[in-house]
C-alpha positions as CSV (number, residue, x, y, z in Angstrom):
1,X,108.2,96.5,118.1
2,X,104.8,95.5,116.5
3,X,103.4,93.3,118.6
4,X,101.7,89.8,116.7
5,X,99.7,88.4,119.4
6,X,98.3,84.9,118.5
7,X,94.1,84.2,119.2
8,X,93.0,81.5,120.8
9,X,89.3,81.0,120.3
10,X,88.0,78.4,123.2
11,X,85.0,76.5,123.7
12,X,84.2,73.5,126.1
13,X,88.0,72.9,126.3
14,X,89.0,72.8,122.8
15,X,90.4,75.9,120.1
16,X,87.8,77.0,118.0
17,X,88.1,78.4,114.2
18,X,86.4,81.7,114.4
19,X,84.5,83.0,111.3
20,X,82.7,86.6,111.2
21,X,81.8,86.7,114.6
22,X,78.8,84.1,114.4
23,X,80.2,82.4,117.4
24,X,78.0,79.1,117.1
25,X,79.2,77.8,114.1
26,X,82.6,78.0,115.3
27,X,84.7,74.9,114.1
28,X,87.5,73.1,116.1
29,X,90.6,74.6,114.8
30,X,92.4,70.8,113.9
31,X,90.2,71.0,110.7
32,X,91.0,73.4,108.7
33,X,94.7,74.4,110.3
34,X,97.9,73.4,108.7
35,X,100.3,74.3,111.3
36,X,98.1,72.2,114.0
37,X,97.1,68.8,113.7
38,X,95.3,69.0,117.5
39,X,92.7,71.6,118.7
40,X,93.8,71.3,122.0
41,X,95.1,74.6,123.5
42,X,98.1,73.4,125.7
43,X,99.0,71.1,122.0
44,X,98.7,74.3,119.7
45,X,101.0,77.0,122.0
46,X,103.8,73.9,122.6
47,X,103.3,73.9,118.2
48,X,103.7,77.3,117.6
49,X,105.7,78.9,120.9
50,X,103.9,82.2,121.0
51,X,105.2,84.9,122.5
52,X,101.9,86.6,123.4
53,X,98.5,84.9,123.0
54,X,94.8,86.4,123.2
55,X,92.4,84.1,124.7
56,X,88.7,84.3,124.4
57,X,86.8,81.8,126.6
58,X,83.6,81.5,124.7
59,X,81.8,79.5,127.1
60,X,81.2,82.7,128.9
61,X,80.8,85.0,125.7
62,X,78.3,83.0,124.8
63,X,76.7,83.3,128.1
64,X,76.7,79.4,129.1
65,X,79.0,80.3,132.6
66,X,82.4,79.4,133.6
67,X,83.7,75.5,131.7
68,X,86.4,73.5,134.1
69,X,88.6,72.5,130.9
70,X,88.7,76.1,129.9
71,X,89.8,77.2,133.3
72,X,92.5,74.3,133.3
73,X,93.6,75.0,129.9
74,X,94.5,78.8,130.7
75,X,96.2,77.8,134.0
76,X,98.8,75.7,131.7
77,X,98.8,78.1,129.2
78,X,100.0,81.5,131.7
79,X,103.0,79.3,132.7
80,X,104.6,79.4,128.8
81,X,103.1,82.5,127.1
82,X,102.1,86.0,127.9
83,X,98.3,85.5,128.4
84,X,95.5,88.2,127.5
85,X,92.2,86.8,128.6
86,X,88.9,88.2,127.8
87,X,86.6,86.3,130.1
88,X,83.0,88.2,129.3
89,X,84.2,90.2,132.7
90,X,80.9,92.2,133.6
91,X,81.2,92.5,137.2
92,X,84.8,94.0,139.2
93,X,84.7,91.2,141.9
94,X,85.7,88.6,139.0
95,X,88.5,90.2,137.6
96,X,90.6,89.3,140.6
97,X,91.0,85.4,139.7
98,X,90.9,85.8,136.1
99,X,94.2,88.0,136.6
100,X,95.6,85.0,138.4
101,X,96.5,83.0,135.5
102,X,96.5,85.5,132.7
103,X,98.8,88.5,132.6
104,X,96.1,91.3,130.9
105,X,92.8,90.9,131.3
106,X,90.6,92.0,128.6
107,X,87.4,93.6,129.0
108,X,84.6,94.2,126.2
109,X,82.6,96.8,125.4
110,X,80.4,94.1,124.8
111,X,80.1,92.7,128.4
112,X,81.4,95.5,130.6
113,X,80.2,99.1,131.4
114,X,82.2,102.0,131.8
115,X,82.2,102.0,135.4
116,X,83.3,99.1,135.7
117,X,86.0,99.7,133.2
118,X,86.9,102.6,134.9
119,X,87.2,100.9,138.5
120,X,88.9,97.8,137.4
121,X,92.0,99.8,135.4
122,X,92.2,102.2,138.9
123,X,92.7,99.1,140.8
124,X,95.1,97.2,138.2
125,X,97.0,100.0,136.1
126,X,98.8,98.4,133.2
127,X,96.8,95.1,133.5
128,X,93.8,95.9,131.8
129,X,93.1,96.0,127.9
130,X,89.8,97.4,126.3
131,X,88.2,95.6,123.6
132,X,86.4,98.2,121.1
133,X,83.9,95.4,120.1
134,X,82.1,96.3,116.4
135,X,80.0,94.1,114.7
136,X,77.6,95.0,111.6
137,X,79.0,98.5,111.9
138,X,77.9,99.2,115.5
139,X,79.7,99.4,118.9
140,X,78.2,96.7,120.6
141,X,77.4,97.7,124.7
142,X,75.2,96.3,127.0
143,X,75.5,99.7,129.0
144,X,74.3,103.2,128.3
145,X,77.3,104.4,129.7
146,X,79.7,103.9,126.7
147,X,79.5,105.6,123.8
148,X,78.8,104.6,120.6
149,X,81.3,106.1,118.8
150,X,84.5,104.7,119.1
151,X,86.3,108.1,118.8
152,X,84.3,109.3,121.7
153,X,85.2,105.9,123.7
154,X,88.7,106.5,123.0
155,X,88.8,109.7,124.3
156,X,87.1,108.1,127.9
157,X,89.7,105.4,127.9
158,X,92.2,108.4,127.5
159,X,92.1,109.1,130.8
160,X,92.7,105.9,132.2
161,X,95.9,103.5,133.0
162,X,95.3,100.8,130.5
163,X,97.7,98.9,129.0
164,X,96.4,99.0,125.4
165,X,92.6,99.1,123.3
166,X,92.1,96.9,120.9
167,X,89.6,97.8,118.1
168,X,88.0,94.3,117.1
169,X,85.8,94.1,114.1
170,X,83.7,91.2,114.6
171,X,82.6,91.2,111.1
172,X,85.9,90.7,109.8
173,X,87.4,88.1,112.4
174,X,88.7,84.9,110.4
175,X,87.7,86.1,107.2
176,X,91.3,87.8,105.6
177,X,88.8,90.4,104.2
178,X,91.8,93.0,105.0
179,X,91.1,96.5,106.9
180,X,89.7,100.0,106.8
181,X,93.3,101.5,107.1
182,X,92.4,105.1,107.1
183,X,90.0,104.7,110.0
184,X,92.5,102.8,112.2
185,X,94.9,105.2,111.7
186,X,92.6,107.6,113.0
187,X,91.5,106.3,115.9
188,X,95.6,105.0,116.5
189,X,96.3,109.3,116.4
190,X,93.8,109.9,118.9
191,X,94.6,107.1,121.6
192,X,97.0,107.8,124.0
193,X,97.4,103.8,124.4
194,X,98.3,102.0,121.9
195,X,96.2,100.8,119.3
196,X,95.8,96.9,118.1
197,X,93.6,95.9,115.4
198,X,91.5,92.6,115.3
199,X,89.7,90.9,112.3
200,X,90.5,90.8,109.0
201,X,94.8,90.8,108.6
202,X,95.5,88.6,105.4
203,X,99.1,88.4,105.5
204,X,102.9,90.5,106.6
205,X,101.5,93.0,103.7
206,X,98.8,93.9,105.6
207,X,100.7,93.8,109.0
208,X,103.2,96.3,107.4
209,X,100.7,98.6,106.3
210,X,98.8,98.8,110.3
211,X,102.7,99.4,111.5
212,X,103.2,102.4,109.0
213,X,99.8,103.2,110.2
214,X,100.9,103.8,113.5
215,X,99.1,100.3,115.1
216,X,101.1,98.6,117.8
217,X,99.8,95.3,117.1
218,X,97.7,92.7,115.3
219,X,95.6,89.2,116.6
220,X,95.8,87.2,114.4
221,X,94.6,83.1,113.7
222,X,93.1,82.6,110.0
223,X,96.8,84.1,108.4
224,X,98.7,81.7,110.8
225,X,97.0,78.3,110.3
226,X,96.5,78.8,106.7
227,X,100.5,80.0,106.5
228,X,100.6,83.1,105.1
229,X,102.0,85.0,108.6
230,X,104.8,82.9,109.3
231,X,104.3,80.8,112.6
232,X,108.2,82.7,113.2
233,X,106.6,85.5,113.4
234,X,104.8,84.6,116.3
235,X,107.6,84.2,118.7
């Protein structure tokens, strides 16, 4: 089944809007939504009932360290919907807690290297998810150690017990600007996990076309608040 996994963009307690990836001018979701008349996180999952959520806790993206309402809000959150968290995890010593209220923890290409990658999926098979971060057509890495080719990546994270890779195209995150289909259906032939795409699904055409594609799944936000995916799809 094509997994729909609803985003959940938080900063300083609250569910941001995100746009192309420029992460400060981030808007609280409540403003532009119209399936949400609260940006609170615990208010928007009892709205919607999702059945799988991706949370990213921006405080720590962004660098600023760990934010108490943040924390609390993903401790209520675990207890209702399948949690993927991707808490900027750079170091293996702080994957253990995060895994304590979210079900899949999600590490970037962005913060994490390889190794640690590597070490944290040998230590939690099937609980870790790779984030293929992109943004201004790069591979964005902190670490010499991944490649920047996300063919090549692919074929590292072949050889590891993940439970899935998202490809996430920064660029195209809350903008419905749609999807270079060829190329994910590329990379999707070529992973041994399975494949989700984020940035840039408009609506179910677009989901149908990634399933055909052989894509497992989708996160999506902009296409759910502005109610062209159905908030029934969700659950």
């Amino acid at each position: 089944m094509f997994r729909i996994v609803f985003v959940l963009d938080i900063y300083n307690g609250i569910a941001v809007h995100a746009r192309g990836g420029d992460r400060k001018k981030y808007q609280a979701v409540h403003r532009s939504s119209q399936v949400c008349e609260t940006s609170s996180p615990c208010g928007i999952i009892e709205t919607l009932n999702p059945r799988e959520v991706y949370i990213a806790d921006l405080n720590i993206l962004q660098g600023g360290g760990e934010n108490k309402a943040n924390i609390d809000g993903l401790k209520s959150l675990s207890s209702t919907s399948n949690v993927m968290l991707d808490g900027g995890v750079d170091r293996q010593e702080d994957a253990y807690k995060w895994l304590q209220v979210a079900d899949t923890l999600v590490l970037g290409t962005e913060t994490a290297s390889m190794d640690v990658i590597r070490n944290l999926a040998a230590r939690y098979p099937g609980r870790i998810s790779v984030s293929i971060d992109r943004k201004n057509g790069q591979l964005l890495s902190k670490s010499s150690d991944i490649p920047e080719n996300p063919d090549q990546a692919i074929e590292i994270l072949n050889e590891l017990p993940l439970k899935d890779i998202i490809y996430l195209d920064l660029d195209r995150v809350g903008t419905s600007s749609g999807m270079d289909i060829d190329m994910l259906s590329h990379l999707a032939k070529r992973s041994h996990h399975p494949l989700l795409l984020g940035g840039g699904v408009r609506d179910m055409a677009d989901i149908a076309e990634l399933e055909n594609a052989g894509i497992s799944g989708a996160l999506v936000a902009t296409a759910v608040h502005k109610q062209v995916i159905p908030v029934k799809q969700l659950r």
